[in-house]
N, CA, C and O of each residue as an XYZ file, in Angstrom:
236
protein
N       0.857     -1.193      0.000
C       0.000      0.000      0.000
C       0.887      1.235      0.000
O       1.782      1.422      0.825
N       0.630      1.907     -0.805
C       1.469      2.941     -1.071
C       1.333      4.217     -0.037
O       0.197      4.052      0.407
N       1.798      5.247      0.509
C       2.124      6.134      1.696
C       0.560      7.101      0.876
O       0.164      7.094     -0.289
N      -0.072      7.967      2.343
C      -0.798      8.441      1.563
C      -0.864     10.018      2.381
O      -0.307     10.118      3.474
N      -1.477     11.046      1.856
C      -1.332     12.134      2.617
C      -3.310     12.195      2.795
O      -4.231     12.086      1.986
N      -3.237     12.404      4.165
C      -4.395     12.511      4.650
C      -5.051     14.425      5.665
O      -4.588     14.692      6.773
N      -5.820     15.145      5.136
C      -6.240     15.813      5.939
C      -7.688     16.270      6.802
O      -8.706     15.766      6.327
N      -7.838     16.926      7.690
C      -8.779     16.903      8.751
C      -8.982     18.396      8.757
O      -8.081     19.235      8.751
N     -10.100     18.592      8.767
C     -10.538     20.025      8.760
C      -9.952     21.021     10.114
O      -9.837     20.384     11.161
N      -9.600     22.414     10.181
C      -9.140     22.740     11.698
C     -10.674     22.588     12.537
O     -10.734     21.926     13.573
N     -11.369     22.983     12.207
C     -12.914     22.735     13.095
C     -13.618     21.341     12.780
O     -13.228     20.591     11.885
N     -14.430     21.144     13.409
C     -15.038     19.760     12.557
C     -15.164     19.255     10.936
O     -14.833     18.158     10.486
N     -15.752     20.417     10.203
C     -16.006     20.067      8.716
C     -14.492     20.871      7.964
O     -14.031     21.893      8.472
N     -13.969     20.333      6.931
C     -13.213     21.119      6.245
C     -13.696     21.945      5.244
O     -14.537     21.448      4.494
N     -13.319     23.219      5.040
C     -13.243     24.194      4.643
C     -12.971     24.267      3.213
O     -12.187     23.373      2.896
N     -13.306     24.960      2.282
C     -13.005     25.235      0.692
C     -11.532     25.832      0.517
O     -11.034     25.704     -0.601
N     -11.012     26.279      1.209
C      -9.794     26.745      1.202
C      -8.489     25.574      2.150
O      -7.287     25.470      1.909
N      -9.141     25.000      3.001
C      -8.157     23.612      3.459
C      -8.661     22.579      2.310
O      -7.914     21.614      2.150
N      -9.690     22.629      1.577
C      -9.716     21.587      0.582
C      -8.583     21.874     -0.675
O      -7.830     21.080     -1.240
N      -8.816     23.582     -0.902
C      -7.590     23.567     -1.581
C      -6.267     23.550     -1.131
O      -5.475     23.859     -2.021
N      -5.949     23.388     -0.451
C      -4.508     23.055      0.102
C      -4.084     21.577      0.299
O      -2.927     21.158      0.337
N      -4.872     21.088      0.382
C      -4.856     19.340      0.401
C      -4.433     19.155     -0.989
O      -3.337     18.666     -1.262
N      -5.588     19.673     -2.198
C      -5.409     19.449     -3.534
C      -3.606     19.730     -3.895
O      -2.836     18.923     -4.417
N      -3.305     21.128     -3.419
C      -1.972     21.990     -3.606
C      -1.180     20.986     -3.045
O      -0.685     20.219     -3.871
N      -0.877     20.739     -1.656
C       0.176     19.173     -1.466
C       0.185     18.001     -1.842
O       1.091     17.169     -1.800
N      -1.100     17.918     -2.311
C      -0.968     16.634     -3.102
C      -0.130     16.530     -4.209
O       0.700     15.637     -4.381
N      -0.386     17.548     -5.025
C       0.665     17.626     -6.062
C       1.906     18.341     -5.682
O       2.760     18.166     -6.551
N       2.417     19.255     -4.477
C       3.475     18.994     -4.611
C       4.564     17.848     -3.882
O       5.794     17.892     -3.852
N       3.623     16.812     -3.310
C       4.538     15.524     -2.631
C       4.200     14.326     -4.199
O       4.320     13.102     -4.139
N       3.895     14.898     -5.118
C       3.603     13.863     -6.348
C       2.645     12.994     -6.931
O       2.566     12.473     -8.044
N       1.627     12.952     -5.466
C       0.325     11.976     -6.071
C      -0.409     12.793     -7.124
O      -0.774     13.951     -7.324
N      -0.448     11.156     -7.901
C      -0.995     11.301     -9.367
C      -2.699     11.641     -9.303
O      -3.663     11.160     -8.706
N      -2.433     12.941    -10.442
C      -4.450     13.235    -10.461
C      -5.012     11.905    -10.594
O      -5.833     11.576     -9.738
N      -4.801     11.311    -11.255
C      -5.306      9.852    -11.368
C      -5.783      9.221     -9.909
O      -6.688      8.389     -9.849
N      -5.153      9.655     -8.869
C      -5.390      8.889     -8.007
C      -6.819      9.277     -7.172
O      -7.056     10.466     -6.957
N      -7.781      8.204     -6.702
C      -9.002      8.546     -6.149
C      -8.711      9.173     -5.077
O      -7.702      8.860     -4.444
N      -9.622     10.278     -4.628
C      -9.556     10.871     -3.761
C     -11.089     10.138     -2.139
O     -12.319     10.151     -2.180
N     -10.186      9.679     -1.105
C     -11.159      8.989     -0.646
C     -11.730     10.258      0.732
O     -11.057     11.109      1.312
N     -13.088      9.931      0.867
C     -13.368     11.182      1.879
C     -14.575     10.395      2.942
O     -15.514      9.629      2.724
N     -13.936     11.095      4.303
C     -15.108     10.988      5.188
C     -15.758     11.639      5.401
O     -15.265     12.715      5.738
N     -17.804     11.551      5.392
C     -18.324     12.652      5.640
C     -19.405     12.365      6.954
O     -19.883     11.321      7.398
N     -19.530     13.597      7.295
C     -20.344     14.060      8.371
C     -21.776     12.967      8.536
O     -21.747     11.906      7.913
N     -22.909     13.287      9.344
C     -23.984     12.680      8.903
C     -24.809     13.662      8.197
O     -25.901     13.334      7.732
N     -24.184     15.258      8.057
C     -24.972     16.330      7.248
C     -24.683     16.254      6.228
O     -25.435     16.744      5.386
N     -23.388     15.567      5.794
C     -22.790     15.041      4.230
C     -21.724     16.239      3.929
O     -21.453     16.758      2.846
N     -21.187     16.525      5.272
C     -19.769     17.881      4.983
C     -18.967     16.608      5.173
O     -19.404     15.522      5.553
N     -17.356     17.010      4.750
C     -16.512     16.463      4.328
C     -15.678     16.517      5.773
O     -15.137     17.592      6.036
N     -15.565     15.598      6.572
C     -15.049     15.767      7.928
C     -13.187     15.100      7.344
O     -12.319     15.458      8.139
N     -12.744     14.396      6.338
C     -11.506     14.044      5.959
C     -11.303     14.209      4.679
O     -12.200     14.714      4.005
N     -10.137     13.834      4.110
C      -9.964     13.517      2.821
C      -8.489     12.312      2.992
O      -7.951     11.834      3.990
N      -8.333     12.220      2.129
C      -6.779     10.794      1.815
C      -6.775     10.952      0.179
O      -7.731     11.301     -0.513
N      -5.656     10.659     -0.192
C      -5.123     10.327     -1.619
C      -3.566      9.393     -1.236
O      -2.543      9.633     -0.595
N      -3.974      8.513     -1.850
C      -2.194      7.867     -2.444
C      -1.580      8.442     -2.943
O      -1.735      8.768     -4.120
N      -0.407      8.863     -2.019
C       0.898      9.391     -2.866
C       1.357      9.022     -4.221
O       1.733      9.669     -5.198
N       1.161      7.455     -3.891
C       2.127      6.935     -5.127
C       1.118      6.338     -6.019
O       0.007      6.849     -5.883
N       1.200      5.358     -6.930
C      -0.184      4.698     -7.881
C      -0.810      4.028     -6.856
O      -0.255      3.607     -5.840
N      -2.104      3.924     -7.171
C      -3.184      3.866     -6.260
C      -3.600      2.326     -7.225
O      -4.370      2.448     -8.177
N      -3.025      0.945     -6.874
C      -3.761     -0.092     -7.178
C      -5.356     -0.292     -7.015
O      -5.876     -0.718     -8.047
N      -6.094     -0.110     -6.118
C      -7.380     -0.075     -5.542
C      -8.581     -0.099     -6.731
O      -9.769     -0.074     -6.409
């Protein structure tokens, strides 16, 4: 399983601007757009995580 970068909102739900910064390190530690972006959400359906595989994403 390849290393993966994972983030968490600073308050409970994450934010449009920590979503873009997740997107922004993702590409600069190298994970491929290709790779699925996996997310945990709230029970209101906000985005309480996100994860991507660094490296190729077999899955």
């Amino acid at each position: 399983m390849p290393a993966a970068l994972r983030f968490t909102g600073e308050d409970k739900d994450l934010t449009l601007d920590e979503l873009a910064e997740f997107v922004e390190n993702a590409r600069k530690v190298g994970a491929p757009g290709s790779n699925p972006v996996r997310a945990e959400l709230s029970t209101s359906g906000k985005i309480k995580q996100v994860e991507v595989a660094v490296g190729e994403d077999d899955d």
